[in-house]
C-alpha positions in Angstrom: 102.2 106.2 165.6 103.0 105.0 162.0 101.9 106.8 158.8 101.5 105.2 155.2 104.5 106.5 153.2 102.1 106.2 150.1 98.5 107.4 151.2 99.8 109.1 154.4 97.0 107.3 156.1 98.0 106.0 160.0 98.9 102.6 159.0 96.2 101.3 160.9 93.8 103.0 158.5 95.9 102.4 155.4 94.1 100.2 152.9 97.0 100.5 150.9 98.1 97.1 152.8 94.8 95.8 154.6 92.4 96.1 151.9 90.6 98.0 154.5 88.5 102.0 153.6 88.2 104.1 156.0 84.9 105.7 156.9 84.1 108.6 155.1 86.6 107.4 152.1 84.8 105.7 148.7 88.1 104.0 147.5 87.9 106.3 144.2 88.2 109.1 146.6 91.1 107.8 149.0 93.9 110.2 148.5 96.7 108.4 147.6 94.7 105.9 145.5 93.1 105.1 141.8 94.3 106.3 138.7 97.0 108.5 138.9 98.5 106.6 142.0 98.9 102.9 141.5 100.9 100.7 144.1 100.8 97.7 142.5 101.3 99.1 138.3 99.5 97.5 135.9 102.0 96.0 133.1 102.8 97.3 130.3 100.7 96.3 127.2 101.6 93.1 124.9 103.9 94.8 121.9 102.4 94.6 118.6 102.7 91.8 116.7 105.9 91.9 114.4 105.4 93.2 111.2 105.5 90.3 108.5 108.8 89.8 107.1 109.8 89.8 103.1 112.2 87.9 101.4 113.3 89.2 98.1 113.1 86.0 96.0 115.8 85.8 92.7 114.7 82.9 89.7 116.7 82.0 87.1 114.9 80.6 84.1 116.7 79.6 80.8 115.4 77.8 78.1 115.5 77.1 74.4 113.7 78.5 71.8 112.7 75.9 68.7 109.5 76.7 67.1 108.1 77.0 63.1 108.3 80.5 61.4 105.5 82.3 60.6 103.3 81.2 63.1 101.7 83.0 66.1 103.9 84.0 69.4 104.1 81.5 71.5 103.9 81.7 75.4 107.4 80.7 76.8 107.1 81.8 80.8 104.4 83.3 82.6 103.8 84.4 86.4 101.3 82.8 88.7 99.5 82.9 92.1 102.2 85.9 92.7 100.8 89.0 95.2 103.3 91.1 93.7 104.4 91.1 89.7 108.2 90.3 89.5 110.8 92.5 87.8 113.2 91.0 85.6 116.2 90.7 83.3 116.0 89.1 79.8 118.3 88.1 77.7 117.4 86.3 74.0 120.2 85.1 71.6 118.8 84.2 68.2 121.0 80.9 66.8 118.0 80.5 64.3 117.5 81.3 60.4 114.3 84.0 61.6 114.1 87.1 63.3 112.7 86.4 66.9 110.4 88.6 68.0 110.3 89.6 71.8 106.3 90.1 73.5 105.7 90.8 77.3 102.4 91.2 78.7 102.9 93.4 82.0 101.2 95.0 85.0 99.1 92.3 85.2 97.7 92.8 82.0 96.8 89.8 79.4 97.7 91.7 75.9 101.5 91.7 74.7 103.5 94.3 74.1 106.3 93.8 71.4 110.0 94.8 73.1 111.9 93.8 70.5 113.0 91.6 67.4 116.6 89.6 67.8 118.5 89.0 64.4 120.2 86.0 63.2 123.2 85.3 65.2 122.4 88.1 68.0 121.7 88.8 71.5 119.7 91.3 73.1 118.5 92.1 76.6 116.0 93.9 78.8 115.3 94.8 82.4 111.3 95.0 82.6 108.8 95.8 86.0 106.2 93.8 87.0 105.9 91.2 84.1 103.5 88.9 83.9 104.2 86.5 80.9 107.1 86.4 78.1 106.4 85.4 74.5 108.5 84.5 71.6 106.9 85.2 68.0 109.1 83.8 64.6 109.3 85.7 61.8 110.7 84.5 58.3 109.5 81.5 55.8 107.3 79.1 56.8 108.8 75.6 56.8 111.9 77.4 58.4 112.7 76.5 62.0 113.7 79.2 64.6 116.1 78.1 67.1 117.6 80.3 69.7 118.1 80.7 74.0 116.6 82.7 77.0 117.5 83.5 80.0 115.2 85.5 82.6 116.2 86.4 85.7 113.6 87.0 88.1 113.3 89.6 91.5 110.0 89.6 93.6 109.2 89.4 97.2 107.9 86.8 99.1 106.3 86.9 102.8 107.7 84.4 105.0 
């Protein structure tokens, strides 16, 4: 006489194989059998889905500066449709007969906050967080041009 190596049933009363239960056995009370003894295991869950990847994303923007003296800041760069505000690194030479003045709106915020003023024939730079628009305001006599270079260098991430 055989026995079931898994239920320990006679193998003609296994169900393990024949599907079959024998009397007095519910199949959630044949020993051997449900939860806690599977023949045939259930696989494994699907893995999450991955985790969406970011690309850090560098921009370099240069330009030149030519505008009247005297007059209101002008907007020069400004970020859009951007999850995430980008960092950057600025750099302003001044080639010009005013003072430039440096603005930056940040954090998402529309009003401009002066970083700081370039003289004639200098260059100053900045690393900012999170900026959301540059501006370049003239100062001197009217009728005078300003004339001068940027360069901002941009850091943000992008989901691919």
């Amino acid at each position: 006489m055989d026995f079931c190596p898994y239920c320990g049933f006679r193998s003609d009363l296994c169900r393990c194989n024949s599907g079959y239960n024998p009397p007095n056995f519910p199949p959630d009370d044949h020993p051997g059998h449900g939860d806690d003894h599977d023949h045939h295991p259930k696989p494994p869950p699907p893995p999450p889905p991955p985790a969406k990847k970011k690309e850090i994303i560098h921009d370099n923007i240069c330009g030149n500066i030519e505008q009247s003296c005297g007059e209101g800041p002008e907007e020069y760069w400004s970020a859009m449709d951007l999850s995430d505000l980008p960092s950057a690194s600025l750099s302003v030479f001044n080639k010009g007969n005013c003072d430039i003045i440096v603005s930056a709106a940040v954090n998402g915020g529309g009003t401009l906050g002066q970083l700081f003023t370039v003289a004639r024939g200098q260059t100053k730079s900045i690393t900012i967080g999170n900026i959301a628009s540059l501006s370049f305001e003239c100062e001197g006599n009217e009728g005078d041009i300003c004339r001068g270079t940027y360069c901002l260098s941009l850091h943000y991430e992008k989901e691919c």
